[in-house]
C-alpha positions in Angstrom: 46.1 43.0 -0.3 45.4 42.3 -3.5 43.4 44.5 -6.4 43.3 41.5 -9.0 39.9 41.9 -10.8 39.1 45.3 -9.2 39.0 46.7 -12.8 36.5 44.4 -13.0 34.3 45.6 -10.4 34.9 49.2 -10.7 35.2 49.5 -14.4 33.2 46.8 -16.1 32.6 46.4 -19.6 29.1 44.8 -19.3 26.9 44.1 -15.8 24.2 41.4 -14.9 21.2 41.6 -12.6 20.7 38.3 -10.6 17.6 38.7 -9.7 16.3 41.4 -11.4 12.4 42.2 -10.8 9.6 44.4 -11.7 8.0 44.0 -8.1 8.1 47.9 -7.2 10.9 48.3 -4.5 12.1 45.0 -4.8 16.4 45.1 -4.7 16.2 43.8 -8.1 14.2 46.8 -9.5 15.8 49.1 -8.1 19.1 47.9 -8.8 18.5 47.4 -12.5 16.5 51.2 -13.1 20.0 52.7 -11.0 22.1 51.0 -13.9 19.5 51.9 -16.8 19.2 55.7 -15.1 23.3 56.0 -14.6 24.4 56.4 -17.9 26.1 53.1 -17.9 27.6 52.6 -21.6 27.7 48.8 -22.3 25.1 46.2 -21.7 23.1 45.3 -18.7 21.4 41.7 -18.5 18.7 41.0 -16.0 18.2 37.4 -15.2 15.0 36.1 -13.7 14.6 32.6 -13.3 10.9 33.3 -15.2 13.0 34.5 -18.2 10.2 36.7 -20.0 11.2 40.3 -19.8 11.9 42.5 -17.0 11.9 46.1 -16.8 10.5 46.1 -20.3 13.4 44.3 -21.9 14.4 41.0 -22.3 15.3 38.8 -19.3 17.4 35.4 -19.2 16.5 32.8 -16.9 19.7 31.6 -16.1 23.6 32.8 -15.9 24.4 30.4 -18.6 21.5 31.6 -21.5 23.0 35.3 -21.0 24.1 36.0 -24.6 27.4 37.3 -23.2 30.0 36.9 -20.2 29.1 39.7 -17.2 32.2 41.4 -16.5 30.4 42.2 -13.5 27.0 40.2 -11.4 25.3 42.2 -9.4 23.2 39.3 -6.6 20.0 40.3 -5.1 18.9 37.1 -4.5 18.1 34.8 -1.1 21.2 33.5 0.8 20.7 30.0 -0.1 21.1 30.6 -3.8 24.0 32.5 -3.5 27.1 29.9 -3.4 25.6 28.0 -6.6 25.5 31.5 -8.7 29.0 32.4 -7.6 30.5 29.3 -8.8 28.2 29.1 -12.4 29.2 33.2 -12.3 32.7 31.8 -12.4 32.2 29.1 -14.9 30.9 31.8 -16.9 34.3 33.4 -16.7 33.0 36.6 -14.9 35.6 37.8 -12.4 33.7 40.2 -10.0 30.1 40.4 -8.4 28.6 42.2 -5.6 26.3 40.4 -3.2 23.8 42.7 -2.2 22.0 39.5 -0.1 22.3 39.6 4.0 22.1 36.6 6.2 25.4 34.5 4.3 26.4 34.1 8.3 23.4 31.6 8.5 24.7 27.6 8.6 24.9 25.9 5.0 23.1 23.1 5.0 24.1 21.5 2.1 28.3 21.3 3.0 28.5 22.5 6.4 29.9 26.2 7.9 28.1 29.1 6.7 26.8 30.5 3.5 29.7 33.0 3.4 32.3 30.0 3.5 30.3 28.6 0.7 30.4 31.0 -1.3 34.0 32.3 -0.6 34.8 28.6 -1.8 33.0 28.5 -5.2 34.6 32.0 -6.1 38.4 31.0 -5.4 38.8 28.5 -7.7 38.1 31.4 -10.7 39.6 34.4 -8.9 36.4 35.9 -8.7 36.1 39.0 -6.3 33.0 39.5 -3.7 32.2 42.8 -3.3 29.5 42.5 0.2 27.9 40.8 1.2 24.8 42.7 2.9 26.1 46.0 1.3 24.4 48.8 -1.0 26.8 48.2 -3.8 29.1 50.6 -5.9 29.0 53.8 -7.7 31.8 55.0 -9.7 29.5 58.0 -11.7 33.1 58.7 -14.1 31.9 55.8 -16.0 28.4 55.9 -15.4 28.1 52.7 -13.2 25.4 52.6 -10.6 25.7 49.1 -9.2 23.5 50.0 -5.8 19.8 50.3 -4.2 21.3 53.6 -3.5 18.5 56.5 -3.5 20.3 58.2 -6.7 23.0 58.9 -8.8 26.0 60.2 -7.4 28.0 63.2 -8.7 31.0 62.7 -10.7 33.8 64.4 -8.8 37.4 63.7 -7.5 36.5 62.5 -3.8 36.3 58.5 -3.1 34.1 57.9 0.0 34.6 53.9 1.3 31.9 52.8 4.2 31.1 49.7 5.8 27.9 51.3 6.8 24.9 51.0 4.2 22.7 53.3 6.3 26.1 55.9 6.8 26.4 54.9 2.7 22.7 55.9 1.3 22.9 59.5 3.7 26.2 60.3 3.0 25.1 60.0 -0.7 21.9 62.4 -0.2 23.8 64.8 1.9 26.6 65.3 -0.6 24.1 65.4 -3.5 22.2 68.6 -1.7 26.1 70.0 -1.7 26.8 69.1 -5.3 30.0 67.1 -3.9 31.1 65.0 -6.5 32.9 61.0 -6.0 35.3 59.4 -8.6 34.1 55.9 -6.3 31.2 55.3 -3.3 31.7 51.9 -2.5 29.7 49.6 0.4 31.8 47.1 1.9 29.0 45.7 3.5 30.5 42.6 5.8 33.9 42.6 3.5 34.1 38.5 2.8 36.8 39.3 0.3 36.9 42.9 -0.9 37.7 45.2 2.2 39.3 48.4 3.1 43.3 47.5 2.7 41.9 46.0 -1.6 39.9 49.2 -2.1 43.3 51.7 -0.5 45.2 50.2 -2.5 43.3 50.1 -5.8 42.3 54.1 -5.1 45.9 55.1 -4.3 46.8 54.7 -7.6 43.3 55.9 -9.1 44.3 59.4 -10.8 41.0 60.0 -10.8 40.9 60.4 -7.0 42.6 63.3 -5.5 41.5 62.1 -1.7 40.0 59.0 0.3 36.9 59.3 2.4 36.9 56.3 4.8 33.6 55.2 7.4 34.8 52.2 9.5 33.9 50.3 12.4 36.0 47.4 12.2 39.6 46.5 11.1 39.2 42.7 10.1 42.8 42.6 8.4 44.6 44.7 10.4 48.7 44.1 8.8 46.7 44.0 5.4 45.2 47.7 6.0 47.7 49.1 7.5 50.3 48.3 4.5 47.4 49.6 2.2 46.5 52.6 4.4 50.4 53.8 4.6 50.8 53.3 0.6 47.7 55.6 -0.5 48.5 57.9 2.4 52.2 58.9 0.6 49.4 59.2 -2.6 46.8 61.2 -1.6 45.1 62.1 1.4 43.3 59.2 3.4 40.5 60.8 6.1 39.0 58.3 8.4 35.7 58.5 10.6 36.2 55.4 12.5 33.3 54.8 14.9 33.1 52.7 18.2 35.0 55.4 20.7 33.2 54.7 23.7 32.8 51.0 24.8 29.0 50.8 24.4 29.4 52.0 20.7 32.3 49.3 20.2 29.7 46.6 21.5 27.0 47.7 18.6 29.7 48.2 16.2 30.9 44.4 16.7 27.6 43.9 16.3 26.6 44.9 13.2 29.9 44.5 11.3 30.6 40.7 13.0 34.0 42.0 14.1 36.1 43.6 17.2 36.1 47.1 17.0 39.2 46.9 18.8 41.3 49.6 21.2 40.3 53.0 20.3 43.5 54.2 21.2 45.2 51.7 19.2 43.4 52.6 16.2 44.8 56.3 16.7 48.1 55.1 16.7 47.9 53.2 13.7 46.0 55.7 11.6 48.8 58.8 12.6 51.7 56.1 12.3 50.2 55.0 8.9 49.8 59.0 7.2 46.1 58.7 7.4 44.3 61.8 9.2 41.2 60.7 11.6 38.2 63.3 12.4 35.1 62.3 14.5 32.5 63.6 12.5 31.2 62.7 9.1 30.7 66.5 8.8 34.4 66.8 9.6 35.5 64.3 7.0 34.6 66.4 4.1 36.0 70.0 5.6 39.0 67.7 5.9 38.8 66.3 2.1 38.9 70.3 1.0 41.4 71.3 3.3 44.1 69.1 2.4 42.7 69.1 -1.4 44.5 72.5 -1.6 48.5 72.6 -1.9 49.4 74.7 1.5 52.7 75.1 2.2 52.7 73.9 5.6 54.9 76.4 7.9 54.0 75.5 11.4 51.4 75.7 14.3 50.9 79.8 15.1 47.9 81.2 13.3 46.6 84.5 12.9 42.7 85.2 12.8 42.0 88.2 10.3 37.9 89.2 11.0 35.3 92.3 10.7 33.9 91.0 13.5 34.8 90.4 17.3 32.4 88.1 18.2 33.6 85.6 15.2 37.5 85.8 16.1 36.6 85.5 19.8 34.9 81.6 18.5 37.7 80.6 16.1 40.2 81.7 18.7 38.4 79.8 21.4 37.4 76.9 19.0 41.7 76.7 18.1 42.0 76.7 21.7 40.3 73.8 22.9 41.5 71.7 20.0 45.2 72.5 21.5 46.4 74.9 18.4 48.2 78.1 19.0 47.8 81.5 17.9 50.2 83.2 16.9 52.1 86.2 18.7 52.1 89.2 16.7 55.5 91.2 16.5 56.1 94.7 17.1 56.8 95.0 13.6 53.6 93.6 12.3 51.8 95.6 14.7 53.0 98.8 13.3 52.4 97.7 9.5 48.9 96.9 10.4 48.7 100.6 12.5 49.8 101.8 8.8 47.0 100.4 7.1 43.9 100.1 9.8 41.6 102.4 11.4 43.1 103.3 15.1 40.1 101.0 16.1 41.4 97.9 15.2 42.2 95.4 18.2 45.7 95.8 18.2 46.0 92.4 19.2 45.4 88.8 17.7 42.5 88.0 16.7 42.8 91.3 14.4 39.6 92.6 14.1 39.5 95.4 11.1 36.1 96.5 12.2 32.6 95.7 10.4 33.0 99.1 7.9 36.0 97.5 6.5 36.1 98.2 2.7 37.9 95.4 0.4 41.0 97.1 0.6 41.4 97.0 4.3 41.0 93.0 3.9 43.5 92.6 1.3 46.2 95.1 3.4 45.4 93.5 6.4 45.9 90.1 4.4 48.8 90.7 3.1 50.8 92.0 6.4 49.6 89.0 8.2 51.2 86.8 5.4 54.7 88.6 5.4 54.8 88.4 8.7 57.4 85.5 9.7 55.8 84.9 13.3 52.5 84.5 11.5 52.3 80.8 10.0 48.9 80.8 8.5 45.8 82.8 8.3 42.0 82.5 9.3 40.8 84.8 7.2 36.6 85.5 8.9 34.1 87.7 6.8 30.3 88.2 8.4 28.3 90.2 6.0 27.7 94.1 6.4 25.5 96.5 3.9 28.8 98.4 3.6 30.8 95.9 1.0 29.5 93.1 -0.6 31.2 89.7 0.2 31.6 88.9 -3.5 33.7 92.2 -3.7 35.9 91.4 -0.8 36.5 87.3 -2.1 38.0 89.5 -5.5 40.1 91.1 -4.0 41.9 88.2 -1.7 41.8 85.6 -4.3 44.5 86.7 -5.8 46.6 86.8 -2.6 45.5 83.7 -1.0 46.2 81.7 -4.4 49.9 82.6 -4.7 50.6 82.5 -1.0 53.3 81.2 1.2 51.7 79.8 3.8 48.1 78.4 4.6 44.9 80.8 3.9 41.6 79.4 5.3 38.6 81.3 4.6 34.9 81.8 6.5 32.3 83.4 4.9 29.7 83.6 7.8 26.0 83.8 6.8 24.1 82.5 4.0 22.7 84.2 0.9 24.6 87.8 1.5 28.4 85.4 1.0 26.7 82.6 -1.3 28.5 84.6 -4.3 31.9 84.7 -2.7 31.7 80.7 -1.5 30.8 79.9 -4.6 34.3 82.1 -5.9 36.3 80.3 -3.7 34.7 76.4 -4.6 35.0 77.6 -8.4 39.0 78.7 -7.8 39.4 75.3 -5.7 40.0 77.7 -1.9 39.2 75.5 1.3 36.4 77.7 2.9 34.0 77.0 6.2 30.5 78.3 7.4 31.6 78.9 11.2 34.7 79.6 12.5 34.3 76.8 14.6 34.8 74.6 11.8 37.5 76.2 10.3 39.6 76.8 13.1 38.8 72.8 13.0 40.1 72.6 9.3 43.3 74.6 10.6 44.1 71.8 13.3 42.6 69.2 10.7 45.8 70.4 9.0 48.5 70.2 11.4 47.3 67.4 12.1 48.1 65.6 9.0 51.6 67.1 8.6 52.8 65.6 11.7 51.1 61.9 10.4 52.8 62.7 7.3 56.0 63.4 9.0 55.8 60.7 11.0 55.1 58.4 7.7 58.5 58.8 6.5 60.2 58.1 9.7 62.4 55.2 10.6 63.5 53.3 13.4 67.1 54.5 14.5 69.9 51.5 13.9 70.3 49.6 17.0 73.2 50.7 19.1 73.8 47.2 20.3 73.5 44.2 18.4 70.2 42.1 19.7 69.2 38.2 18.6 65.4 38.5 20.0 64.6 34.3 21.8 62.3 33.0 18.6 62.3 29.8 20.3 60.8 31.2 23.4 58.5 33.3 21.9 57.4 30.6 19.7 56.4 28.0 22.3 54.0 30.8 23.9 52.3 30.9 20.8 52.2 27.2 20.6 50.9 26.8 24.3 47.8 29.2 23.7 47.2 27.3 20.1 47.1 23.8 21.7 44.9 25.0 24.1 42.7 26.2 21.4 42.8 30.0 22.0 43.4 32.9 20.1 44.6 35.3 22.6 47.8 35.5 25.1 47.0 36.6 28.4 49.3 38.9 30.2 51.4 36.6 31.0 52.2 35.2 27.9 51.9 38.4 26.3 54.9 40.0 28.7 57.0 36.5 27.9 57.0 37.6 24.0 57.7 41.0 24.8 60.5 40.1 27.1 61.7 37.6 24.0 61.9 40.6 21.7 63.4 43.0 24.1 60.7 45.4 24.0 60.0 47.1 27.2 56.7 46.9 28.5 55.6 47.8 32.5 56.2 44.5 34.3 53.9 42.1 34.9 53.9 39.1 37.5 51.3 36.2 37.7 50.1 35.8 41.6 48.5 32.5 42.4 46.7 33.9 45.3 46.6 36.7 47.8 49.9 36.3 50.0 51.8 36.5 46.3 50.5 39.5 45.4 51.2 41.0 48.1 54.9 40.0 47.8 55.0 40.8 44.4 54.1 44.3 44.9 56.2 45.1 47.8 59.2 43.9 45.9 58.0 45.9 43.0 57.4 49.1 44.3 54.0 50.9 44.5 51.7 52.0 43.0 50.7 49.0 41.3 47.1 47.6 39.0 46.0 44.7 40.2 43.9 42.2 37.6 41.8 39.6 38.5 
């Protein structure tokens, strides 16, 4: 991994449009009025082989008339051109560009392979980063840069959301826009020639302006690369991951569009709890995550308590924690009778503790406050649904105060719309994690336990060996040699159990049967049940 000339890309001083048009919804229109409309501070060339002017200012024909070197090139021009303007970008002495262009898999004509290889080869030579191609672009709204075809600006804000997806890119962008959520970075990887998810972790883990990593992916093309990256931010900041291509159909389309394996669903779990990162299924889920882990909880364990004025509401979060596998917590005899002391003889008596729907602020906060002393308790679901007796604003003033110096975890939902609008927006102004349905924030409370255990399991490390082993290189080695001269890139079984067996690492046993009769034998001998693969 590498984030030489990232700066570049993410925080240039000066940007040029290749290709820049006036043809209505042409790329190179839309990509120049995003720069002019962003609030981008230094000087943005367009460059149109007519020269003339473009956008009502002057236009250069040519990479070489510009009056000035690009920190940055933005490309929104036909695959064929691209390898020639990456290497006279280089020339120039810019050191970043994003190739917004699609079809660089097509074969290059000129020197043989493909367009991507082409132009991969003209930007090494000047350690010019690639940014795409085939992707939206970049938006980093802290400095005003709107390198995209995006529909809009972004907000600024604290959150960096990395996709390979443009379509996932330009909704995510709109959706977060009508919920005045707020990016330090929204970067397209598009097909990741060069730039790609383990450069991008590794330049946002040590981005102060980014409190937490958003993260759509498909494919893993560099898997050794992101997973160094992905374990390094993760000790930073959060890292939350939607990774698509669960089922085997979606794996197919996701190879499909991103050109690479998807790869073993379960294998990607592994990695992402082994590597700190925390993976939800649901883009939905990925920002409920980013503002649940945004807060500082002290994380005390598994058993939660539901706190709610209505029945219906705890009986959801409790099923909702439930299903995910979380635990609620068993209320003492002690904490029973300090809730007696301070509730209505109506209340549940039980967990979910439902205070009843005349509940005044009071009750909330006395409730509240039990639930939090109480050492069986290790955090609280606190679940308002809006009455004509107290108004939710009311009842937010009150808790604050309580959730922010607390112990242990507080999540809050404020069920409804308009009637709790004034105590969400209380709880977003004093940076509290809070949830429309109890569904999702019983989600949120898993979210969290969750991520404590990947973070646990972050800074764990192999016991010593009892018993000294030397692993057989040699053997290993000629497996990989056999499968290379023979021109593949994968071991089968086989050869996979060989290397295992070289390393010492256990692994169910596996014996090659020529025909019928030997595997047979081979199965008597070693035992049913057995797979058989043919």
């Amino acid at each position: 991994m590498s984030v030489r000339n990232l700066e570049s890309l993410f925080q240039p001083a000066s940007v040029a449009v290749i290709g820049a048009s006036d043809r209505p919804g042409s790329v190179g229109a839309v990509v120049l009025a995003n720069l002019r409309r962003g609030g981008f501070q230094g000087p943005v060339w367009a460059v149109n082989k007519r020269g003339g002017t473009v956008g009502g200012e002057q236009a250069w024909p040519d990479v070489a008339s510009l009056p000035g070197v690009p920190a940055l090139a933005v490309i929104c021009t036909p695959a064929q051109t691209v390898p020639a303007l990456v290497a006279e970008l280089g020339r120039k002495g810019t050191r970043a560009a994003i190739v917004m262009t699609a079809g660089l898999k097509q074969a290059d004509e000129a020197g043989g392979g493909t367009l991507e290889q082409a132009m991969l080869k003209a930007a090494r030579p000047h350690l010019l980063r690639l940014l795409g191609p085939n992707c939206i672009g970049a938006l980093v709204p802290g400095v005003g840069l709107n390198a995209s075809f995006a529909p809009g600006q972004a907000v600024a804000g604290s959150l960096a959301f990395v996709t390979q997806s443009g379509a996932v890119a330009t909704a995510m962008l709109d959706w977060a826009n009508e919920r005045s959520i707020g990016f330090s970075h929204f970067i397209s990887l598009g097909d990741s020639a060069d730039v790609d998810f383990g450069d991008v972790l590794d330049y946002l883990a040590s981005d102060p302006g980014t409190r937490a990593i958003l993260m759509y992916a498909e494919s893993v093309k560099a898997a050794r690369k992101f997973m160094s990256a992905a374990r390094a931010a993760s000790r930073n900041k959060p890292v939350i991951v939607v990774k698509a291509g669960r089922s085997p159909d979606a794996a197919r389309a996701a190879a499909s569009h991103t050109g690479a394996l998807a790869g073993s669903d379960a294998v990607f779990d592994a990695a992402a709890r082994r590597a700190g990162m925390l993976r939800v299924d649901t883009l939905e889920a990925l920002f409920d995550a980013a503002q649940t882990l945004a807060y500082p909880h002290r994380w005390q364990g598994e058993r939660l308590a539901i706190l709610t004025n209505g029945g219906g509401a705890g009986v959801l979060a409790a099923d909702a924690l439930a299903l995910g596998g979380g635990q609620l917590a068993r209320l003492s005899e002690a904490t029973l009778a300090a809730l007696d002391g301070c509730l209505p003889a109506a209340w549940s008596h039980g967990n979910p503790v439902d205070i009843v729907g005349d509940a005044p602020a009071a009750r909330y906060s006395q409730a509240l406050a039990v639930l939090m002393a109480a050492p069986e308790v290790d955090g609280v679901l606190f679940i308002h649904a809006p009455t004509a007796i107290v108004p939710a604003a009311d009842i937010a003033g009150e808790c604050m105060p309580l959730i922010r110096d607390a112990a242990k975890p507080v999540l809050a939902c404020w069920l409804g719309g308009p009637s709790v609008a004034r105590a969400r927006q209380a709880f977003a102004h004093a940076g509290l994690p809070w949830y429309s349905t109890p569904e999702r924030a019983a989600s949120a409370w898993l979210q969290l336990g969750a991520w404590h255990r990947n973070q646990a399991a972050l800074e764990q490390v192999p016991a010593e060996a009892e018993v000294e082993f030397l692993p057989e290189r040699d053997r290993a080695l000629a497996v990989f040699a056999e499968a290379a001269a023979a021109g593949r890139e994968w071991l089968d079984p086989a050869q996979v159990q060989t290397v295992l067996d070289a390393y010492g690492i256990e692994s169910i046993r596996t014996v090659l049967a020529r025909d019928a009769d030997e595997a047979v034998a081979a199965a008597t001998e070693m035992g049913f049940p057995v797979a058989l693969k043919v």
